[in-house]
C-alpha positions, 0 to 999 in steps of 0.5 A: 500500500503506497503513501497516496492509497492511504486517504482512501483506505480510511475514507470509508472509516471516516464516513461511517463515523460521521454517519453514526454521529449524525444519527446520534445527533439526530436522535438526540434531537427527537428525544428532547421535548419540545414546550410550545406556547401552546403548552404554557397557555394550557398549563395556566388554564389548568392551575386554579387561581388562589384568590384574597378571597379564598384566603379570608373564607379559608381563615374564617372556616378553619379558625381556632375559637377565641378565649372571647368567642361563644363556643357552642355547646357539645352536641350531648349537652342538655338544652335546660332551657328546653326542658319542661316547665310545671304548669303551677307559677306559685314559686316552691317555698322549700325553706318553709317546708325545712322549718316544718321538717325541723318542727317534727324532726324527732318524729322522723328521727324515733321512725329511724330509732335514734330518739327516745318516746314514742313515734306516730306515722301515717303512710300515705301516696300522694295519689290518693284524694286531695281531701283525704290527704289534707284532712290527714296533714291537718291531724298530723300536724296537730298530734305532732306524726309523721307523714311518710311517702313512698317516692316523688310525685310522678318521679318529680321532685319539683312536683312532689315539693308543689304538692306538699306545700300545698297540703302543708301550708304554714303548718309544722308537719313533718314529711318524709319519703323513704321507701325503706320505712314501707319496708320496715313496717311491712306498709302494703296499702295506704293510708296505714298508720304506725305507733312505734313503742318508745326506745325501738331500734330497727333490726337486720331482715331480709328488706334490710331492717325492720322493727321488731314485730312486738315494737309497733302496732299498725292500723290500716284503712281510709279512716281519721288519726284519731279512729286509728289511735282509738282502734289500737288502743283497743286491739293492742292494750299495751299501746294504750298509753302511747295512743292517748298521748296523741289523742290528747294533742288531737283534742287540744 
């Protein structure tokens, strides 16, 4: 191979090199994304636009309440102002009904055997009829006894509170609920009236406590408190003289 053979051994070399890089150009170039304004229009029409007012309503949603602000009761919570009203507007007057419980309260205290004398109780419902009730109330507070109930007042305590002041009025009359006493002195049917014996102390039964059975004498049926005292005197002689204290605070 001469000198001058030389350029045109290499020739198709060279060619073929050249050709091979110009492709890769070529590809490079097709590869290479092209953003046309097109595309920018497009892009902005697709981006949503925050505006000031997006920012304020977006503010006031997601606010922290302030130590100034209402904040709203719990769901849960008791509407008060919704619950029902009793239909009376007489206001219930429960400090005159404390000085009536603190005139007789060593009645209720002998029920419960932690006084001494004896204790008279007439166990009534206050469903029973008005004039029932409130002639036993007027005896009851003119023998100094007890007025027991079983429970409120078609499960109200308001109600309950309005019924007593009604049949009490300025009376001194001691009243108690307390269904443990139906208990203690097996009260199954009302009114029913009780003479518990001086110095009785409740004991251990399957209700929890009762008085002993030779501790009080009961009587039972719609009659006055004086009927009910003489008819103990008479069915339980040894009661008598506990009868009579009563009856002659009833005819004083």
């Amino acid at each position: 191979m001469s000198a001058t053979d030389f350029p045109r051994f290499l020739a198709p070399l060279i060619l073929g090199l050249s050709a091979a890089l110009v492709a890769g150009s070529s590809a490079q170039a097709q590869i290479s994304p092209v953003v046309t304004e097109a595309d920018i229009e497009r892009a902005r029409r697709e981006t949503p636009t925050v505006t000031e007012q997006d920012i304020e309503l977006a503010r006031q949603k997601y606010a922290l309440p302030s130590s100034t602000e209402h904040r709203p009761a719990p769901l849960n919570s008791p509407n008060l102002e919704a619950l029902p009203q009793p239909a009376t507007s007489v206001p219930v007057d429960l400090e005159a009904l404390a000085r009536g419980y603190a005139g007789q309260s060593d009645a209720i205290a002998q029920a419960q055997g932690l006084a001494t004398g004896p204790g008279l109780f007439i166990f009534v419902s206050l469903t029973m009829p008005r004039a029932t009730l409130q002639g036993l109330v007027n005896q009851a507070a003119r023998a100094k006894a007890a007025i027991v109930i079983r429970g409120f007042a078609k499960g109200s305590l308001r109600d309950t509170v309005t019924q007593v002041q009604g049949l009490i009025g300025k009376q001194q009359v001691a009243l108690q609920i307390d269904p443990l006493a139906f208990d203690r002195f097996a009260i199954s049917k009302v009114p029913s009236f009780v003479l518990v014996r001086d110095g009785t102390r409740p004991v251990p039964c399957a209700s929890g406590s009762c008085a002993p059975a030779d501790s009080f004498v009961r009587a039972t049926g719609d009659v006055s408190l004086d009927y009910a005292l003489e008819h103990m005197q008479r069915s339980a002689p040894g009661f008598s003289p506990a009868a009579e204290l009563f009856l002659k605070r009833l005819g004083g």
